[in-house]
C-alpha positions in Angstrom: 137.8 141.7 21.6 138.2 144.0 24.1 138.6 148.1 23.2 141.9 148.0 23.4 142.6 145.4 21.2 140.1 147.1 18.9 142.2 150.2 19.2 145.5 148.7 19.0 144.3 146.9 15.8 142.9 149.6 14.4 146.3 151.5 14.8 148.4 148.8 13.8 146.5 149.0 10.1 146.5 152.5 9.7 150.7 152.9 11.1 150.9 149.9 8.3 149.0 151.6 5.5 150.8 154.8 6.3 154.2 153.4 6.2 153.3 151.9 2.9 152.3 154.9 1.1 148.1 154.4 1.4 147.5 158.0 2.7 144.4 160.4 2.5 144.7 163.7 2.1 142.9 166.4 4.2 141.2 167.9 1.4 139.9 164.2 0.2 138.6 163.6 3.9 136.6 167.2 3.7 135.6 166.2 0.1 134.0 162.9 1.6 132.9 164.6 4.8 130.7 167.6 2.9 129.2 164.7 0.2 128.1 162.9 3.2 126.8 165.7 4.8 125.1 166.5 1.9 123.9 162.9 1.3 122.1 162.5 4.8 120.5 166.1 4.5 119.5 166.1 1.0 117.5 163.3 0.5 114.7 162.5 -2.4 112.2 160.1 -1.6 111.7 157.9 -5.0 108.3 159.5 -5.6 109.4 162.9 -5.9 112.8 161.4 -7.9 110.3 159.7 -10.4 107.3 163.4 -11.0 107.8 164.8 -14.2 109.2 169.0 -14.0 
C-alpha cells in the first residue's frame, strides 16, 4: 500500500467515526498525551518496584 492509500484510509475511518458520533475530546487527547509522557519518563525497574520502604 502506497502512502497515499495509507493516508486516504486513514482519513476515510476517522471522516466515518466522526460522522458517526466516535469523537475525542481535546482534553481526553492531553489527558492520554501527559500519562504517556509520564509513562516513558517515569519508569521503575521491577527491583526497585519489589524493595521494601
Amino acid at each position: 500500500m502506497e502512502v497515499n492509500e495509507s493516508l486516504i484510509a486513514i482519513l476515510k475511518k476517522s471522516h466515518s467515526q466522526a460522522m458517526s458520533g466516535q469523537t475525542v475530546s481535546m482534553d481526553e487527547i492531553e489527558r492520554f498525551m501527559n500519562e504517556k509522557v509520564y509513562e516513558l519518563t517515569h519508569q521503575v525497574d521491577a527491583y526497585c518496584a519489589a524493595e521494601s520502604v
